[in-house]
N, C-alpha and C positions, 0 to 999 in steps of 0.2 A: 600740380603737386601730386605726388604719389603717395596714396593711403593704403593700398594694399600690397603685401610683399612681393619682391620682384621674385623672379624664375629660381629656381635652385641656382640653374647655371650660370648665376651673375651674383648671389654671396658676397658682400665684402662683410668685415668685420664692425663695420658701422651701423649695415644693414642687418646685425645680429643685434649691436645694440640696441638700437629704436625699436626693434620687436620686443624686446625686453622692458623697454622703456614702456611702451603704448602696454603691456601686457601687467606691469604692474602700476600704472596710472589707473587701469579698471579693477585692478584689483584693491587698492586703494582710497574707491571715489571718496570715501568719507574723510580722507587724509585731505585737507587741501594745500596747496602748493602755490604761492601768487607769483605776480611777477615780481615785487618787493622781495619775496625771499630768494628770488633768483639774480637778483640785481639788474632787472630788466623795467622797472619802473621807470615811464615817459621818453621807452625804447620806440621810435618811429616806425607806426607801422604800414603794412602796404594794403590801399595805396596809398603811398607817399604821399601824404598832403600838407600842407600845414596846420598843427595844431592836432594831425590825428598821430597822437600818442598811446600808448600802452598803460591801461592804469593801473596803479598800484597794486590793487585789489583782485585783479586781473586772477583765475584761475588755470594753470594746466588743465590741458585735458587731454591731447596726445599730440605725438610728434611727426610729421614728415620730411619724405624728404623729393629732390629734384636733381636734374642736370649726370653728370657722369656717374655709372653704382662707383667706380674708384675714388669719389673724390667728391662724394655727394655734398649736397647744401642742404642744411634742416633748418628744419622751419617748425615754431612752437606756436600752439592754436591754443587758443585762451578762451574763456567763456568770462565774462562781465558779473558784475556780481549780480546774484537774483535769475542769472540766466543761465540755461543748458546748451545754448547755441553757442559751438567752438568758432565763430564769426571774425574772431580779434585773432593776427597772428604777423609774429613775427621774427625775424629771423635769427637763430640761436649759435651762438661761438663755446669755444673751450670751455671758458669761464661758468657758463649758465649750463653745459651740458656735462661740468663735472659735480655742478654742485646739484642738480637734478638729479643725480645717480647716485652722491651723496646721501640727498633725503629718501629717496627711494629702496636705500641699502644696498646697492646694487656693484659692482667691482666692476667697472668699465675704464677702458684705457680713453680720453680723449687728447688730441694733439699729440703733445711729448710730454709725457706723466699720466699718473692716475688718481681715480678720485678719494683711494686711502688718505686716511688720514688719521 
């Protein structure tokens, strides 16, 4: 998984958002964000085991991503409660990355729509 920004010359619009994303997660620490408010609560995470679930309580703490820059897969790192270790993470769709940007305040397009409301 890739935490640091890719090259200029590979930019997609995705990789503009997650930098926004990660930029106002730090700016935010004191805001917390779980997986329950994200609708990600006892989302299976990797690795894949049985029974290792995403807990509710579960806090963002930033986003990456992997695979093609046009058509990247993100991935949400969670920290447990009581913990600073982003250790817990799991993989994030439309749904959890509009409502992320939602709380965030943040005007990003995911899928087909945006997360105005």
């Amino acid at each position: 998984m890739i935490r640091s920004p890719a090259p200029t010359t590979t930019q997609t619009v995705e990789m503009y958002q997650i930098t926004e994303l990660n930029q106002s997660l730090g700016i935010h620490t004191r805001r917390v964000i779980t997986a329950q408010d994200l609708g990600l609560a006892g989302t299976p995470m990797a690795p894949r085991r049985p029974g290792n679930r995403l807990p509710a309580s579960a806090r963002i703490t930033w986003v990456c991503w992997d695979g093609p820059p046009e058509f990247p897969y993100l991935h949400g790192h969670f920290a447990a409660e009581g913990s600073s270790d982003s250790e817990l993470h799991v993989d994030l769709h439309t749904a959890a990355l509009r409502e992320l940007s939602h709380r965030l305040a943040l005007r990003h397009d995911w899928g087909s729509g945006s997360t105005t409301r």
